[in-house]
C-alpha positions as CSV (number, residue, x, y, z in Angstrom):
1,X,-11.4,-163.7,-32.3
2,X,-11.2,-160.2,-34.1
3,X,-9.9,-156.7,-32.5
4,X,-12.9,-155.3,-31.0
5,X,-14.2,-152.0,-33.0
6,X,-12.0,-150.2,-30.9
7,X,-8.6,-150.8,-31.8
8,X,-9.5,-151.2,-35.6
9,X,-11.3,-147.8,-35.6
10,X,-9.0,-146.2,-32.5
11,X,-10.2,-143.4,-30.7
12,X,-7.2,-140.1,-30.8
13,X,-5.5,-139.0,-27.6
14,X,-6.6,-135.3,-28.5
15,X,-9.8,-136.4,-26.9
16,X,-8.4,-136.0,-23.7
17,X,-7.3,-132.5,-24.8
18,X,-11.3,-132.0,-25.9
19,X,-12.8,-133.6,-22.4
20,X,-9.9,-131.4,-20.6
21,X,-10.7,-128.3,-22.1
22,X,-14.4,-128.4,-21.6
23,X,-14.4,-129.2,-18.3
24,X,-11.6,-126.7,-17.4
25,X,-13.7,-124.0,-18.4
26,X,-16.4,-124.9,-16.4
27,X,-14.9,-125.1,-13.4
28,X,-12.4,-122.1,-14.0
29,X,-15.8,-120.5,-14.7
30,X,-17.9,-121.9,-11.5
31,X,-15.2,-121.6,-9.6
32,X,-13.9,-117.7,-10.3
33,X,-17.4,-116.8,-9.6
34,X,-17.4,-119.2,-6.4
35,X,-14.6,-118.0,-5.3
36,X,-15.0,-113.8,-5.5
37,X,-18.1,-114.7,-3.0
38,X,-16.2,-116.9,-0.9
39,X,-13.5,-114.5,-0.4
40,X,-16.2,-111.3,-0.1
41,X,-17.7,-113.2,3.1
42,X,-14.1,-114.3,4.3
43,X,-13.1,-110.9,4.1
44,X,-16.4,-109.2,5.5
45,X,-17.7,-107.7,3.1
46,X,-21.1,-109.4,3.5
47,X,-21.1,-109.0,7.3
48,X,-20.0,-107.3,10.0
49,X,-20.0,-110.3,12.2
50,X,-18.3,-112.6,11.4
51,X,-17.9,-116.3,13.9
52,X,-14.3,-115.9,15.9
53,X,-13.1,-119.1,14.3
54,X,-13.6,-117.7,10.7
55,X,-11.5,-114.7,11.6
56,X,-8.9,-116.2,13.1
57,X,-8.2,-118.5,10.3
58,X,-9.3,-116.8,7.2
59,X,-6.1,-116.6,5.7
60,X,-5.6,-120.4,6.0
61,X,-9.7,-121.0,5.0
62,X,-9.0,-118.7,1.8
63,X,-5.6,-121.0,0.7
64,X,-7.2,-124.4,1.5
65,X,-10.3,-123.1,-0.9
66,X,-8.0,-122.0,-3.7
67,X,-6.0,-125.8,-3.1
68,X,-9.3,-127.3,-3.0
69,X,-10.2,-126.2,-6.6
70,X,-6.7,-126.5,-7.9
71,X,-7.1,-130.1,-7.3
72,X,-10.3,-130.3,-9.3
73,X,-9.1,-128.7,-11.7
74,X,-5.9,-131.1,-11.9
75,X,-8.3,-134.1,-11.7
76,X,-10.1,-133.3,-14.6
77,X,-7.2,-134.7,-17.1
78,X,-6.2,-137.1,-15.4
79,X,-9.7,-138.5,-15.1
80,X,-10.3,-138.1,-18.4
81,X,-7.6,-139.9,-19.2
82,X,-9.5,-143.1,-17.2
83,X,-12.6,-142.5,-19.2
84,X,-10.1,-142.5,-22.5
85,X,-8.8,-146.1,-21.5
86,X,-12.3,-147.4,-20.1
87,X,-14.1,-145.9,-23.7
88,X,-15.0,-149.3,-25.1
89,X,-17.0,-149.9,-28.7
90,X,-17.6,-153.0,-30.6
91,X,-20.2,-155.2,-32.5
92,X,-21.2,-158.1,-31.0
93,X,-24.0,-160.5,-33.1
94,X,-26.5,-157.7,-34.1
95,X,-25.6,-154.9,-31.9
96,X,-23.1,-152.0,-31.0
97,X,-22.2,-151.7,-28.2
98,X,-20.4,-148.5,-26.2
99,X,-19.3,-148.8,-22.8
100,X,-18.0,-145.4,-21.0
101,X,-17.3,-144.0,-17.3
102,X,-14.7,-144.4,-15.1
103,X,-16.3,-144.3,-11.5
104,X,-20.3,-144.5,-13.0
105,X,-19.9,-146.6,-16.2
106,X,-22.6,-147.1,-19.3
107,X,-23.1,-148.9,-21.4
108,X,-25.6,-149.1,-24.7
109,X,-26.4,-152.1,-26.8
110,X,-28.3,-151.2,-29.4
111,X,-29.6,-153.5,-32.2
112,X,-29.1,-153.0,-35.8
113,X,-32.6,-154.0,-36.5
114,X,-33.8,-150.6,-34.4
115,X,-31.0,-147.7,-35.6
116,X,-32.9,-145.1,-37.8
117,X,-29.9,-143.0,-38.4
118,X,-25.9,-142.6,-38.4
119,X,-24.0,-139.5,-38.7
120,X,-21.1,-137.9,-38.2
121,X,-20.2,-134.7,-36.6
122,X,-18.1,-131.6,-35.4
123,X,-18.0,-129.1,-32.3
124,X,-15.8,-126.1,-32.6
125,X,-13.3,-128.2,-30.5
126,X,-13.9,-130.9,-32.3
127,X,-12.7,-129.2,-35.5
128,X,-10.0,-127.4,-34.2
129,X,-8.3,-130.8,-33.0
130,X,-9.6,-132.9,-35.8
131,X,-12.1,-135.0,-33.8
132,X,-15.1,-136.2,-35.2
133,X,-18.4,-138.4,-33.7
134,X,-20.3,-140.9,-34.9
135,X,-23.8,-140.7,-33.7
136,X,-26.3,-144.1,-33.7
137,X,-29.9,-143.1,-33.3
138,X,-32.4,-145.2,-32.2
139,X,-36.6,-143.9,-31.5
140,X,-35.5,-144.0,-27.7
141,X,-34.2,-141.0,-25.5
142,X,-31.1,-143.3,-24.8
143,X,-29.8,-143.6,-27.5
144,X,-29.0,-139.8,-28.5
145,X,-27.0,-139.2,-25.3
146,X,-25.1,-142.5,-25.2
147,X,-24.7,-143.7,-28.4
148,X,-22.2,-142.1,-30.2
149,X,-18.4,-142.8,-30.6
150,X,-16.4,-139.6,-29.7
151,X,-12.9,-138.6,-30.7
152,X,-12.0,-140.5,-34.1
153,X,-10.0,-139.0,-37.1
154,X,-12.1,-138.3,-40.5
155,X,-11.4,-141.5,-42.0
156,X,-12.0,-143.5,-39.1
157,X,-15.7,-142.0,-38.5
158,X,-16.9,-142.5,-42.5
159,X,-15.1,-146.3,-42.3
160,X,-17.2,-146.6,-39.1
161,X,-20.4,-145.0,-40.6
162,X,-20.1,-147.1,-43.6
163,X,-19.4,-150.2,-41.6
164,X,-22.5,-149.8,-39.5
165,X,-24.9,-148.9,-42.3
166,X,-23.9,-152.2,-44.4
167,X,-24.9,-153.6,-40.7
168,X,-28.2,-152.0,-41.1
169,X,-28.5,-153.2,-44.8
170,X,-27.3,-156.3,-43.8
171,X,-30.2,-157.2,-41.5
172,X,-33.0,-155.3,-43.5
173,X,-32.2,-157.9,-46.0
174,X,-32.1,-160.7,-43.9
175,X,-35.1,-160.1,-41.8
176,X,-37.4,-158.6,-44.9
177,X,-38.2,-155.4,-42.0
178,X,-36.9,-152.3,-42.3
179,X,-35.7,-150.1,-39.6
């Protein structure tokens, strides 16, 4: 049996860098801005009365809140790299098929005879680590948020767009229909 897609056309480790960063922004961001109002009511500055509990223990409330978003924020790489190892692509028969998630997985088979389009693409992050992604399109909704392959280098992504619009070619000419 052949290597799945996967490790012919390997996905780079910077894509944990790309996941990491993204998400660390969002919760730097969501959680500065969580954390000023958090801090303003622990402190009073919302209130003048304030429960007996909260005042007694507002030091310790204010470290357990910065500890509790510490720890989200080290979760993010190592959950991403779960997704990295879980991030699964290959043809099977007539279809491609991704499977993602670590805790919530998906995953999209979608049939040769039914992609309209393949292309490959850059973010800013993207560029600045040398990532690209190759998307699949189908006419469904599905397919343009779960079908692409993320985090391949240049070479990989045109092999794998070439490889998947022979595919295409392939089954136009053996089922006379076009996509």
């Amino acid at each position: 049996m052949a290597d799945p897609l996967r490790r012919v056309y390997p996905l780079r480790k910077r894509k944990i860098i790309k996941k990491t960063i993204g998400g660390a922004i969002g919760l730097i961001l969501f959680g500065g801005f969580t954390s000023l109002f958090v801090m303003l009511w622990l402190y009073g500055s919302f209130s003048r009365e304030m429960p007996p509990f909260i005042v007694a223990h507002r030091d310790t409330l204010a470290v357990l809140w910065f500890v509790f978003w510490a720890v989200l924020l080290l979760w993010n790489p190592i959950r991403q790299c779960f997704y990295f190892r879980s991030y699964f692509y290959d043809i099977t028969g007539r279809n491609i098929v991704i499977r993602k998630g670590v805790l919530a997985r998906q995953e999209i088979s979608l049939p040769f005879s039914k992609i309209t389009d393949v292309y490959v693409d850059q973010d800013i992050i993207d560029a600045l680590l040398g990532l690209y992604d190759v998307h699949v399109s189908t006419p469904t909704h599905t397919s343009s948020q779960f079908a692409h392959i993320d985090g391949v280098n240049r070479a990989d992504s045109e092999k794998l767009r070439n490889l998947f619009l022979e595919r295409i070619d392939e089954n136009v000419s053996s089922t006379g229909k076009g996509p």
